[in-house]
C-alpha positions in Angstrom: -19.9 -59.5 -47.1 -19.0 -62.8 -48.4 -15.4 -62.9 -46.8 -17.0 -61.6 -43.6 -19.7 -64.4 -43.8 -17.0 -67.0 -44.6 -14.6 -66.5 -41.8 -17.1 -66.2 -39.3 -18.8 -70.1 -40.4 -14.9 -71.3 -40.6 -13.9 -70.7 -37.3 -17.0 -71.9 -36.1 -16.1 -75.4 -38.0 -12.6 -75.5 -37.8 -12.1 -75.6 -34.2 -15.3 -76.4 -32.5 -13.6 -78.0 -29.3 -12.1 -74.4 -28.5 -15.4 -73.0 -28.5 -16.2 -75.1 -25.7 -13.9 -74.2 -23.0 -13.7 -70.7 -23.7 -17.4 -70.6 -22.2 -16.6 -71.1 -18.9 -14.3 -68.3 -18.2 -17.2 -65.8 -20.6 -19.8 -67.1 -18.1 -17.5 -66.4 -15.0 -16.7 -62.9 -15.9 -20.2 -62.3 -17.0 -20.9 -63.4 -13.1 -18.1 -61.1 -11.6 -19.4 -58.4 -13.7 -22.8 -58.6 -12.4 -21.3 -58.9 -8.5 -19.1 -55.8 -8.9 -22.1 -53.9 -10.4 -24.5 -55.0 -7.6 -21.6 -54.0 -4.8 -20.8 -50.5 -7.0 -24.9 -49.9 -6.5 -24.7 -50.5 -2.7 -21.8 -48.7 -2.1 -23.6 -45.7 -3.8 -26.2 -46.2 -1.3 -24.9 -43.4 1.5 -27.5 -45.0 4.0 -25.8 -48.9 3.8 -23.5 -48.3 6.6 -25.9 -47.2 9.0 -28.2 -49.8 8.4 -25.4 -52.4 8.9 -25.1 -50.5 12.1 -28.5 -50.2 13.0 -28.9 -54.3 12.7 -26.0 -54.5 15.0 -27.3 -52.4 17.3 -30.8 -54.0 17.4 -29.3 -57.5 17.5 -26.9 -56.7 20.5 -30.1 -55.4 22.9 -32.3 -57.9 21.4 -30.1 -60.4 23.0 -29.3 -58.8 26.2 -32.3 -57.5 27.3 -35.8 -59.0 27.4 -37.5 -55.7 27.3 -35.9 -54.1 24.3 -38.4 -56.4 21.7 -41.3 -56.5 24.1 -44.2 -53.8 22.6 -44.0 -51.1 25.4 -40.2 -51.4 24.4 -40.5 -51.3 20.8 -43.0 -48.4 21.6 -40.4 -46.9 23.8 -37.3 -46.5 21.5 -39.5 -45.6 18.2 -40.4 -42.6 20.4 -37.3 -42.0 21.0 -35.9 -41.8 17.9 -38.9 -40.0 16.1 -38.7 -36.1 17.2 -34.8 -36.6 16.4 -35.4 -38.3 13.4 -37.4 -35.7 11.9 -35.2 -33.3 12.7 -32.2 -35.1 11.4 -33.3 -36.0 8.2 -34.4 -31.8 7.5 -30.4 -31.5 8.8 -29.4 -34.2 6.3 -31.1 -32.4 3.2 -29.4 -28.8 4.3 -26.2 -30.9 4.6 -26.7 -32.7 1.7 -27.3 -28.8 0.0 -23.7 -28.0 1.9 -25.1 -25.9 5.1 -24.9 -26.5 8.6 -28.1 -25.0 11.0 -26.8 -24.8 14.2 -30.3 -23.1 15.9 -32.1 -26.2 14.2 -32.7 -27.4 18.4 -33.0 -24.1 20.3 -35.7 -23.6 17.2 -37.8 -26.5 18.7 -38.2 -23.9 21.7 -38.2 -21.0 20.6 -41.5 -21.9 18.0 -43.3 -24.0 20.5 -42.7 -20.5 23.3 -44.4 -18.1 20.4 -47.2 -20.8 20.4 -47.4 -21.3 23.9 -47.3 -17.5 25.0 -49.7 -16.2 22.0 -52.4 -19.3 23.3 -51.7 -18.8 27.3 -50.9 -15.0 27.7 -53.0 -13.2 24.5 -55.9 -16.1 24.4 -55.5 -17.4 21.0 -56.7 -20.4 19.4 -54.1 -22.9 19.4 -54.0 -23.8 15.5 -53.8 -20.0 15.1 -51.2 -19.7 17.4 -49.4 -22.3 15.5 -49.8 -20.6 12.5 -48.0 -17.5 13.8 -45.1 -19.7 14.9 -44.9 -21.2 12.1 -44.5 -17.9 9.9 -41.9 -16.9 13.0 -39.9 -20.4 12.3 -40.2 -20.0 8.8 -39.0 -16.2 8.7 -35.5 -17.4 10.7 -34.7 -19.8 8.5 -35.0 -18.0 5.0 -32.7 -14.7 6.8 -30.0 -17.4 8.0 -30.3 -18.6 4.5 -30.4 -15.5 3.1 -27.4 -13.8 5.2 -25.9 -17.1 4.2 -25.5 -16.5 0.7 -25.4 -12.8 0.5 -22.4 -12.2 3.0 -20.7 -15.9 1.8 -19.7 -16.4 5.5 -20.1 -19.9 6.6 -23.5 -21.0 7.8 -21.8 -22.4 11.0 -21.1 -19.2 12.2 -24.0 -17.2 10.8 -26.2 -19.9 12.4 -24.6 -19.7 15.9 -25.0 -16.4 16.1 -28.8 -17.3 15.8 -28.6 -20.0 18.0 -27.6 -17.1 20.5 -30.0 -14.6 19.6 -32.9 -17.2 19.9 -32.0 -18.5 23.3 -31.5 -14.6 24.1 -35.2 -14.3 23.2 -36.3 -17.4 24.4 -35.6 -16.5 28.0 -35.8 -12.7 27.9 -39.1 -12.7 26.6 -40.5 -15.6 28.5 -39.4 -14.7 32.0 -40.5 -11.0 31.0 -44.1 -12.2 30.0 -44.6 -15.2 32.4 -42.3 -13.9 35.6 -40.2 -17.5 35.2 -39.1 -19.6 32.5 -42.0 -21.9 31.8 -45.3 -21.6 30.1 -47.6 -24.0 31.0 -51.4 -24.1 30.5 -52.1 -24.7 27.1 -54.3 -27.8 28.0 -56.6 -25.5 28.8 -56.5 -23.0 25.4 -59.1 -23.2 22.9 -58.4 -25.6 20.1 -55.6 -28.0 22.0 -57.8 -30.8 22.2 -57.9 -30.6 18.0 -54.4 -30.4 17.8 -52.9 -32.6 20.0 -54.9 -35.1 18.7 -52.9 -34.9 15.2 -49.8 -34.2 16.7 -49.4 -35.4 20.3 -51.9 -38.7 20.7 -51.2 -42.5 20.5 -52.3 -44.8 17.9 -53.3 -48.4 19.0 -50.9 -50.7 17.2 -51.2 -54.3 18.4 -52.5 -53.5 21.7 -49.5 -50.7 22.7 -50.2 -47.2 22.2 -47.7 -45.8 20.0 -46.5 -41.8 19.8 -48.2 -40.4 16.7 -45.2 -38.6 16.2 -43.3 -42.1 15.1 -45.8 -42.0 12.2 -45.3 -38.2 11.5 -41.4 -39.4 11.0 -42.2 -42.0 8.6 -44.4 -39.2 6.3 -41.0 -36.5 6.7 -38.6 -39.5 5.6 -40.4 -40.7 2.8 -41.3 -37.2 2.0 -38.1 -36.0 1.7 -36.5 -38.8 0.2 -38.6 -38.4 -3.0 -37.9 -34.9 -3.1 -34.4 -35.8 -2.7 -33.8 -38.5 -5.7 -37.5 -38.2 -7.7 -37.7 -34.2 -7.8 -35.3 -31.2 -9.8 -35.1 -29.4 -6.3 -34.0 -33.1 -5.3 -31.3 -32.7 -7.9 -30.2 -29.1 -7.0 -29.4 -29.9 -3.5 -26.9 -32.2 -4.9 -25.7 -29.7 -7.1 -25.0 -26.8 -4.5 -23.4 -29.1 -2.3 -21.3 -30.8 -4.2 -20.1 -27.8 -6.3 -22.4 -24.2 -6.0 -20.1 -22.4 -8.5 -20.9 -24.8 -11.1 -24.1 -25.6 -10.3 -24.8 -21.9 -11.0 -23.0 -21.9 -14.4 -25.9 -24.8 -15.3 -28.9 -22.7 -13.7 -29.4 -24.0 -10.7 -31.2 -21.3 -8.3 -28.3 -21.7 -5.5 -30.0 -18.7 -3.4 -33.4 -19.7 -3.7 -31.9 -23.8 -3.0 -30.4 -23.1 0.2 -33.1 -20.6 1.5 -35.6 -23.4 1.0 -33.4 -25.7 2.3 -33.0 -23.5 6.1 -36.4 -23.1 6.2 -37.4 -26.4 6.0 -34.9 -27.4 8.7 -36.8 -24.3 10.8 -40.2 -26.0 9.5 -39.0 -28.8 10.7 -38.0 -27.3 13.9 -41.5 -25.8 14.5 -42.7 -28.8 14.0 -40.8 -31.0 16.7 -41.5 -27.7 18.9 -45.5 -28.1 18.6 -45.3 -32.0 19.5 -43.3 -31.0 22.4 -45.4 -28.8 23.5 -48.8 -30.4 22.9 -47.6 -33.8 24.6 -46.3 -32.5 27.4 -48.3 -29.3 27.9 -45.8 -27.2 28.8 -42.0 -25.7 27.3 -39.0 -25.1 29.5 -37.4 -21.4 27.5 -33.9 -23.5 27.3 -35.4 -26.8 25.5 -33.3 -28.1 23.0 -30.4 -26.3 23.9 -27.2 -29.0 22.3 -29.7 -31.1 20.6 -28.7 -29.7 17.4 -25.3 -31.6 17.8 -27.3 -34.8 18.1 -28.9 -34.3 14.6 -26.3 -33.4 13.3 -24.8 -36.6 14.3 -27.7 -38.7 13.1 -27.1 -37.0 9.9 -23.8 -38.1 9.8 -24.1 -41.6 10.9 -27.3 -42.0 8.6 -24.4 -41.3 5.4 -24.1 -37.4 5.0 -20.5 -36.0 4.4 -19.7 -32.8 6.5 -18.6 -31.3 3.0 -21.9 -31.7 1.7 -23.2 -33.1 -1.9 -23.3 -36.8 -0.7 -26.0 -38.3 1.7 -29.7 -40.0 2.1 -33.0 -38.6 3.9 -33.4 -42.5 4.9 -30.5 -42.5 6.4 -30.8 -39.7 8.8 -33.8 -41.7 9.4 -31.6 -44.6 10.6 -28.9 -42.7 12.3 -32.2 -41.5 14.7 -33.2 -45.0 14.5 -30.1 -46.2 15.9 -29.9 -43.4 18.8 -33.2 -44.2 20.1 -32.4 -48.2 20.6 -29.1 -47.5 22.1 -30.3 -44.9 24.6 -33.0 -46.7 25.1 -31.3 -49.8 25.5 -29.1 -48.6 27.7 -31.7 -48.0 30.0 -33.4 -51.3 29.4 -29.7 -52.8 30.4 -29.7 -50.7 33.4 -26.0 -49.5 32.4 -25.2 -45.9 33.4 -26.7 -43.5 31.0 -22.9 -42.1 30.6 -21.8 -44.8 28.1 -24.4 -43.0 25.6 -21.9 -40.1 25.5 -18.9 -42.3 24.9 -21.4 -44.6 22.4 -22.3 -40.8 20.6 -18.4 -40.3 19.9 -17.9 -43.8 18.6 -20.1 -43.8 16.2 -20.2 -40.1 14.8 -15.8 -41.2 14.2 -17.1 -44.5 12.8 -19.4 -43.1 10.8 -16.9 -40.4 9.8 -14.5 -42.8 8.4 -17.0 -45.0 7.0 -18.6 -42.4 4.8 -15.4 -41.1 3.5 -14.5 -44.6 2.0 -17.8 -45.1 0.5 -17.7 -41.9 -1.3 -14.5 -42.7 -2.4 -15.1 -46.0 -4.0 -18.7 -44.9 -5.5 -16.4 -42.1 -7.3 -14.1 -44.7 -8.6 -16.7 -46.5 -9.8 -18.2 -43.8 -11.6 -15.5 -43.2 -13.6 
């Protein structure tokens, strides 16, 4: 103890004008340290990227059109971007989980056609109509997730083949019930004034009516994001994604994960479906045909890997965020609405590349 003490009190006499300088550099490193640990944290953050993009993008229209930031415009591309949104961030979660749903859009249809025809055609009340469709929605997605797991083939193609068997049904049944491929009328069912009020009404904000359904985004997103990083189900989605074999050598349910997971992207579905439906009062039997491609996209842009185990609910939320002020703003511009397209393919490649190094230096900093 003494020799210990003794050396330690010498070399703090003997040479206290080394001391000194060797301060600086400690304090410097101690700086750098800190910087690399705040970048390491924000490249973890799957959803930087897109809001980087998302500021460009809002900047860009800001400054060349007048209307983009004015309230019927803000109004405008918020409800744009909110049916996709909530659809892209239940995409992101099965993604996340390591699944693809490609029926998620002709889903939106097919719910908002079992609602439509059981209110028009049988004389249901509309929230028990809704009901049914929703047990329908929710039924398709735990047997995609369920042939998912039990046959191991991949949920693209088990997925498509529901996408095909929906729209089958979708127009088979409708044009069989109806005589054409509409049904309209539900403005006049018992219990649509009730529920269009919660899911298809404005909301007064500032003086510009604003789609309730931009709200109803903002309750999915934060929704899902706790699930996502505050909850164990939040914590097995990561799991099966990133490695199912393993995850199931800990105990993580994989089955029961990834049936929850396709159901909430057909919840999600249904939901979309009823807005649709309410809003507009009427569903065409091939709605949503190729929008599944778009959430996907959103998903993507918003930080999701296509190999699943990496990605953000907010960020889905962001990638939707950004598709709603670019198509919007393209109209706003007055451009031709074809530059979207070549805009879509930019971005999904950017975002592509983008992703892929983030997840590579968050791993490297990991270790």
């Amino acid at each position: 103890m003494s020799t210990t003490g003794s050396a330690a009190a010498g070399s703090t006499v003997a040479a206290p004008d080394q001391t000194a300088p060797a301060a600086t550099p400690g304090a410097s490193t101690d700086e750098d340290l800190g910087r690399n640990r705040l970048a390491d944290r924000l490249i973890k953050r799957p959803e930087l990227a897109a809001l980087v993009g998302a500021v460009g993008v809002f900047v860009f229209f800001s400054v060349i059109t007048e209307q983009f930031l004015s309230p019927l415009g803000v109004a405008t591309w918020l409800d744009d971007a909110a049916t996709l949104g909530i659809m892209a961030v239940a995409v992101a979660l099965l993604m996340i989980g390591g699944e693809f749903d490609l029926s998620a859009g002709v889903m939106t249809a097919s719910s908002a056609l079992v609602t439509g025809l059981l209110a028009t055609e049988v004389g249901l009340n509309v929230w028990v109509a809704m009901a049914f469709s929703l047990v329908f929605a929710l039924g398709v997605g735990a047997a995609n997730g369920w042939v998912v797991i039990r046959t191991g083939l991949p949920s693209f193609i088990v997925t498509l083949g529901t996408f095909f068997a929906l729209q089958g049904l979708n127009l088979g049944v409708t044009r069989l019930v109806t005589g054409s491929v509409t049904v309209s009328g539900i403005s006049s069912a018992p219990g649509y004034e009730s529920a269009g009020a919660l899911l298809a009404s404005k909301i007064s904000v500032f003086g510009t009516g604003v789609q309730v359904s931009v709200f109803w985004w903002v309750i999915v997103t934060v929704l899902a994001a706790f699930v996502l990083l505050r909850t164990r189900f939040g914590n097995w989605i990561f799991a099966v994604g990133g490695a199912a074999a393993s995850a199931r050598g800990v105990g993580v349910p994989v089955m029961r994960t990834k049936v929850l997971l396709f159901m909430t992207t057909a919840g999600a579905g249904w939901l979309v479906g009823q807005m649709l439906l309410l809003r507009f009062t009427s569903v065409q039997a091939n709605q949503g045909i190729g929008a599944e491609f778009q959430y996907i996209i959103a998903a993507v842009i918003g930080g999701c890997l296509l190999t699943g185990g990496f990605g953000s609910a907010v960020g889905a939320a962001i990638g939707a965020l950004i598709f709603g002020m670019a198509r919007q703003g393209i109209v706003f511009a007055q451009w031709n609405s074809d530059w979207f397209q070549l805009f879509l393919g930019a971005m999904l490649l950017a975002a592509v590349l983008v992703n892929n190094s983030f997840r590579k230096r968050a791993e490297r900093s990991r270790r």
